[in-house]
DOVEX-905069 format. One record per residue (C-alpha): residue number from 0; x, y, z; residue in three letters. Coordinates in nm, 2 decimals, always signed. Example, Ala and Ser with C-alpha at 12.3 -4.5 7.8 and 13.67 -1.06 7.14 Angstrom:
2
@num->0	u->+1.23	v->-0.45	w->+0.78	residuo->ALA $
@num->1	u->+1.37	v->-0.11	w->+0.71	residuo->SER $
END
This chain:
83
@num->0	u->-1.13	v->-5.59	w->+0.07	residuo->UNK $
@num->1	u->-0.92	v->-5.43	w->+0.40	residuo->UNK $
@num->2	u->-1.08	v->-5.26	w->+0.64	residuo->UNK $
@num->3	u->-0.93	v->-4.86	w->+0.67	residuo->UNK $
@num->4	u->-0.88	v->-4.72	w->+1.00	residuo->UNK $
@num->5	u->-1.10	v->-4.45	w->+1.08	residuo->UNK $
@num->6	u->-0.77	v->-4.22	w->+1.13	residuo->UNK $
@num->7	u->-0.61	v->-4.31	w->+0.85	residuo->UNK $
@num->8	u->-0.95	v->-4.12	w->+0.65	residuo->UNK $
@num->9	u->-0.92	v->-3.83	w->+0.86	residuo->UNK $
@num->10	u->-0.54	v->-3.81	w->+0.86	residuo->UNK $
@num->11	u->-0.57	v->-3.77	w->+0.46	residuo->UNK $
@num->12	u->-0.88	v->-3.59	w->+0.46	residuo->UNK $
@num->13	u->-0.64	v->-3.30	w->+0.70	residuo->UNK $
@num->14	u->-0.38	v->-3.36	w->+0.49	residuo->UNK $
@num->15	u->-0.59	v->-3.25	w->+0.17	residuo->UNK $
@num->16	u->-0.79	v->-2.94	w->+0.39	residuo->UNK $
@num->17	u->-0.42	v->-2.85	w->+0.44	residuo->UNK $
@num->18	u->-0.31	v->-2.83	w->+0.03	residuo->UNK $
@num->19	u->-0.65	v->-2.63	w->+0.00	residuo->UNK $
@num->20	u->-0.59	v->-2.41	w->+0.28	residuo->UNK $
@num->21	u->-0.29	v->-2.41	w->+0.15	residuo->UNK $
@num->22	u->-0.33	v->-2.29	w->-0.25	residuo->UNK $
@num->23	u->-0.59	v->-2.08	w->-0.11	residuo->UNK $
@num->24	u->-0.39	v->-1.87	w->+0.05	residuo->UNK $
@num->25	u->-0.14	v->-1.79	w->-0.20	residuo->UNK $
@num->26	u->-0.42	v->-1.73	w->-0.46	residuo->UNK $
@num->27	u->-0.55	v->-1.50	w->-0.22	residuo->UNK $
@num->28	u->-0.20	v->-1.34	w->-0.16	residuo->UNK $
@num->29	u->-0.13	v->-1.29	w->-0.53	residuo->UNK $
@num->30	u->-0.52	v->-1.12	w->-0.59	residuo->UNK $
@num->31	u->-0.38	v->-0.87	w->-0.31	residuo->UNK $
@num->32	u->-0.07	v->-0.80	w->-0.42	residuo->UNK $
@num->33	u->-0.18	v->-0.75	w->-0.79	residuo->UNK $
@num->34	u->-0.49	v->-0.49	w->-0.63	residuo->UNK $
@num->35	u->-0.25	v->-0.31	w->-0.45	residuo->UNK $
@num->36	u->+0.02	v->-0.26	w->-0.78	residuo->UNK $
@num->37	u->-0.33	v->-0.18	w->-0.95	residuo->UNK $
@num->38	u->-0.45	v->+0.05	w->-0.61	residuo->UNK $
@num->39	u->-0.09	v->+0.22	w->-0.67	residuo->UNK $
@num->40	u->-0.15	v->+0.32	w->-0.98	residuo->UNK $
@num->41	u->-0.50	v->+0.42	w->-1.01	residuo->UNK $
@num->42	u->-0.37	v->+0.68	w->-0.67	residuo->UNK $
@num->43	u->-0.08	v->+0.77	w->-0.91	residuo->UNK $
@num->44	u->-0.31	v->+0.87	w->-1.18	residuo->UNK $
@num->45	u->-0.53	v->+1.05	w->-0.97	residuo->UNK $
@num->46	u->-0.35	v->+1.28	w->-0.83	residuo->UNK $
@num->47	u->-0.16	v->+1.35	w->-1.20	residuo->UNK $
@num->48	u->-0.51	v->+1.41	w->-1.29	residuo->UNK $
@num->49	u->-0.59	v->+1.61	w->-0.97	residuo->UNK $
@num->50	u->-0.32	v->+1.85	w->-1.02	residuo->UNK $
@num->51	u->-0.38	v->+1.92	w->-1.45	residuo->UNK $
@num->52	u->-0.73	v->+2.02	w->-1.35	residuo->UNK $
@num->53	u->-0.59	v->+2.27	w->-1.04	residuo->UNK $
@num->54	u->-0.36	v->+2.43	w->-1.28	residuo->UNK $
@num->55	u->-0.59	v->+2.40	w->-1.59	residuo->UNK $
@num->56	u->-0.83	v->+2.59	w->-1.41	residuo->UNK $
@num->57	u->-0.64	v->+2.94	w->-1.39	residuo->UNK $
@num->58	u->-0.55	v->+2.94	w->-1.67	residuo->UNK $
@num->59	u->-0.72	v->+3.10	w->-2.06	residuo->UNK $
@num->60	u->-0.67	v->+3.01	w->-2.37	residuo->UNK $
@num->61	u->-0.69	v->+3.26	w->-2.64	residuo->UNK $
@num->62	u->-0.73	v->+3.15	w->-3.00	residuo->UNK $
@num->63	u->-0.57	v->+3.25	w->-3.29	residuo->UNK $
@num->64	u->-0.77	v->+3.47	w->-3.51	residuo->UNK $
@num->65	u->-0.99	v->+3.78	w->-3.57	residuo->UNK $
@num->66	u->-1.29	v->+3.91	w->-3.36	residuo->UNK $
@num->67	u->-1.59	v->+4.01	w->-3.60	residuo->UNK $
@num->68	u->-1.89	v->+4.18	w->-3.45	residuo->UNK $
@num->69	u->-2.19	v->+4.13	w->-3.68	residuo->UNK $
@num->70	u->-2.51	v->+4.33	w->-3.66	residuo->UNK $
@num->71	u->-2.82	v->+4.23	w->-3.75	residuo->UNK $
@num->72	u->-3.02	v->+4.45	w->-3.94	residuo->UNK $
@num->73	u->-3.31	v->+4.31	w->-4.08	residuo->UNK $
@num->74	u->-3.47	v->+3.97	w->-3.86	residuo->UNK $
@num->75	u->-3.64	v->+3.72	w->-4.10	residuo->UNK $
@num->76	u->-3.89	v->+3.50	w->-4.04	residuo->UNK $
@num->77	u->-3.88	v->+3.12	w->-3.95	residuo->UNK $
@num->78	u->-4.10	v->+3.09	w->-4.34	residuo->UNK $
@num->79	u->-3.82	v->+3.33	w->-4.47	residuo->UNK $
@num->80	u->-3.58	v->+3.11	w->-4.37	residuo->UNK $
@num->81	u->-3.73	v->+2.76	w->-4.49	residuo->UNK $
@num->82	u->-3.85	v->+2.97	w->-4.89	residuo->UNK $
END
């Protein structure tokens, strides 16, 4: 078995910290660019959101339909109501 140079070890083991480094980074690159489409969005939906609920708020909303005021005129008891 031949002997390996000390620096041939460390020139492969810099050589293989610099792939890492390397996929690392553009993992890391894609993650941010993917939060900030997703950070984009989320802004653009709350501010959609943000502005329904401002104009939402002045306004009424009457329903179809007839008012009926009822008068009671004789109460009943709780036993009334379970007879």
């Amino acid at each position: 078995m031949k002997y390996k140079s000390p620096l041939g070890i460390l020139a492969a083991a810099a050589l293989g910290f610099a792939c890492a480094y390397g996929l690392f980074q553009q993992s890391l690159k894609q993650q941010q660019d993917e939060f900030a489409k997703k950070s984009a969005a989320w802004q653009t939906e709350k501010i959609d959101l943000e502005t329904a609920l401002a104009n939402a708020k002045g306004r009424t909303t009457t329903l179809r339909g007839e008012t009926k005021i009822v008068e009671v005129t004789k109460r009943i008891s709780p036993a009334e109501i379970l007879d």
